[in-house]
N, C-alpha and C positions, 0 to 999 in steps of 0.2 A: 505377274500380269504379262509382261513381254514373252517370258518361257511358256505361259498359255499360249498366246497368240503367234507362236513358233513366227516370231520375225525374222526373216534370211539377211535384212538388210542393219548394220548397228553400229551406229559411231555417234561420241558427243562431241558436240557442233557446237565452236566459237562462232554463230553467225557474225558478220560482220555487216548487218544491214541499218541503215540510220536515215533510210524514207519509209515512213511507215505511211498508210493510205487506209482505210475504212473499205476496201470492198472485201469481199468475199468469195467462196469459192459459190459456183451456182450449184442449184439443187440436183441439176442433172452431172455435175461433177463428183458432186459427194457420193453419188451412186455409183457411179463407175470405180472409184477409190474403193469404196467399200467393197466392193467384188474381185478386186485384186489378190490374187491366189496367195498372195504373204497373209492375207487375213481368211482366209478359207478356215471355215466349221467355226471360226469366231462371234461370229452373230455380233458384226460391227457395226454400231451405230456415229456417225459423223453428226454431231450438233451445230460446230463453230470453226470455224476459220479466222483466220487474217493473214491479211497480205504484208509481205515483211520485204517487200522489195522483188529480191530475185527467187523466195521461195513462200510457200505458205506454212504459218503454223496452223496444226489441225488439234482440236481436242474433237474424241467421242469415247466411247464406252464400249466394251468387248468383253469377252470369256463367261464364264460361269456365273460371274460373281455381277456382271455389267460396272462394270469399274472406268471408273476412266483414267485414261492415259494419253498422252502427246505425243507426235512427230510432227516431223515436217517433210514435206513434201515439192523440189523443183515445180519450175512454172512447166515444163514440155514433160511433169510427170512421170518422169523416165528414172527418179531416184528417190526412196523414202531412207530420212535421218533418223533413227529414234536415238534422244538424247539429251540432252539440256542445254539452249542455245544464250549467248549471253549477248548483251549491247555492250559495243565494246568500249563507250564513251561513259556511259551512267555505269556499268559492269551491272545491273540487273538484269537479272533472268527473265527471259521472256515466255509466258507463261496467260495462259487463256484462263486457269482453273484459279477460281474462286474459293477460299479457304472457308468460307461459308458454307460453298458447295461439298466441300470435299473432306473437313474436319468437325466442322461445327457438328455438337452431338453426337459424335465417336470417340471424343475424350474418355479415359479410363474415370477420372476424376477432377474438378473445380476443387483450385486454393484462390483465396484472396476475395477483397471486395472494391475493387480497382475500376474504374469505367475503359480504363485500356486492356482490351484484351489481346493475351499472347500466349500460343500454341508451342508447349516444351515439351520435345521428346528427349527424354533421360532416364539412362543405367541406374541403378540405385547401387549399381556395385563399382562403376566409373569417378575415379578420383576428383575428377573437374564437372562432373555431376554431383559431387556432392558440397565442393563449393560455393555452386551456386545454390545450389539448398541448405545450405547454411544462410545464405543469403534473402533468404527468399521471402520471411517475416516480414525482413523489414521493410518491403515492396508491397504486402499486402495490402496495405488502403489506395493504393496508386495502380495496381493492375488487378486481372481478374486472371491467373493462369489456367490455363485447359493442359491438365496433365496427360502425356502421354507413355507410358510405360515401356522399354524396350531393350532386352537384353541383349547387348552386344555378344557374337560366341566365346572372344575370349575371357569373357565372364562368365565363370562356371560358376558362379553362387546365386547370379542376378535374378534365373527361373525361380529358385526358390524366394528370392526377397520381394519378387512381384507376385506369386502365390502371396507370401503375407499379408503382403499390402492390401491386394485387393479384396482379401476373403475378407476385413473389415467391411461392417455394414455401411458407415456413412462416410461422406467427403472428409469430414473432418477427423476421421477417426483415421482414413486411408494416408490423409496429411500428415498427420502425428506417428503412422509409421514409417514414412518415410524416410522424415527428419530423425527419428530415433535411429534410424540405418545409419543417415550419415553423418551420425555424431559415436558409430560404434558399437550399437546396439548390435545384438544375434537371437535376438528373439526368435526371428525366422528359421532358427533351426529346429523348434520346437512347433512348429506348424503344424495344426492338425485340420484338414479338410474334407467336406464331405465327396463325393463321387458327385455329384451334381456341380456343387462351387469349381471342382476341377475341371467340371466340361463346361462350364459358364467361365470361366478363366481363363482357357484355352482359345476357347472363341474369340475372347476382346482380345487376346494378347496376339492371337493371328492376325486377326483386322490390323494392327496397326504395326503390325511388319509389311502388309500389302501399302497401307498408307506410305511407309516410309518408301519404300521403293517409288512410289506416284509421284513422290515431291523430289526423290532424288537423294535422301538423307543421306551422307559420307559419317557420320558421327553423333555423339549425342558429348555435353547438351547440343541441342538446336534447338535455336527460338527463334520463333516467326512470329512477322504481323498477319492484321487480314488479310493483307496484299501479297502473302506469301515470301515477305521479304527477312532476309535473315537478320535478327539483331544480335549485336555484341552482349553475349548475358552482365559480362565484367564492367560495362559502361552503363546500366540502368541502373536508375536512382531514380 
């Protein structure tokens, strides 16, 4: 998304801001922002703002795909951050984008029957991805996970084990292969796919390499709440 929107300007930013306020950028601000030649041929839309003291966080939506993405932006305008900003008191990410908005129903697949739902992007070929799916039964009455599939590159087998996985028809059939992955299984190497499944498999598995880059993902597993906030996978119970 950033490499579409050919941004010149790119640093992740420890903001250091702890007066936050309620106003916003004006309508006539958003427009001038939007036309700023960093976002030329973007077709940038500014939805939301807030003011973080000495700068604005901005979420809207740009490129092909209208995705949304974050910066921030000084008050005299003169400088765009793209990057991940943190409160340096709470260490939370400060972040406009709604996990509602932005994951909910882009999951590859639902395990669990849990009222607390939480959004895990994990390798199936990542060693500390499969610890916590080994783990991850015994959590099932207590959360709802939204599976997110995603092959890190130096996992050269991972492409194929999420072709496995997902060319299962149902949630619960895609669950059972996963856990078979990471108890040893290689089923996955005897995969057989149609030419359609692989252009339907390709698709979800690009979406949520786009996802991952949106939220900032360094690694897998990652687990979020709705809030976007990361949780400790090793401490849920």
């Amino acid at each position: 998304m950033i490499k579409k929107l050919s941004l010149s300007i790119m640093a992740t930013a420890a903001l250091l801001a702890t007066s936050l306020s309620a106003s916003e950028l004006s309508q006539k601000e958003k427009e001038e922002i939007q036309k700023y030649p960093i976002f030329a041929g973007a077709n940038v839309n500014i939805d939301k703002s807030k003011d973080l003291g000495d700068v604005y966080l901005v979420r809207a939506k740009g490129g092909e795909g209208q995705d949304y993405f974050e910066f921030y932006i000084t008050k005299d305008k003169k400088t765009v951050i793209v990057g991940k900003g943190v409160n340096p008191i709470t260490k939370e990410q400060h972040t406009l984008i709604d996990a509602n908005v932005i994951l909910e129903g882009k999951e590859h697949f639902t395990y669990g029957e849990g009222k607390e739902v939480l959004y895990v992007f994990t390798d199936p070929a990542c060693p500390f991805c499969q610890q916590f799916e080994h783990k991850m039964p015994s959590l099932a009455k207590k959360y709802k996970f939204k599976i997110f599939l995603l092959a890190l590159p130096m996992h050269k087998q991972a492409p194929g084990m999420i072709e496995y996985i997902l060319s299962a028809k149902t949630d619960k059939e895609k669950a059972e292969r996963l856990f078979k992955i990471a108890l040893g299984s290689k089923d996955y190497e005897q995969r057989e796919l149609s030419v359609e499944d692989e252009v339907k498999i390709k698709e979800a598995t690009d979406r949520v390499v786009k996802l991952a880059q949106l939220i900032g993902l360094r690694g897998t597993p990652t687990v979020l709440n709705t809030k976007l906030q990361q949780q400790n996978w090793s401490l849920l119970k």
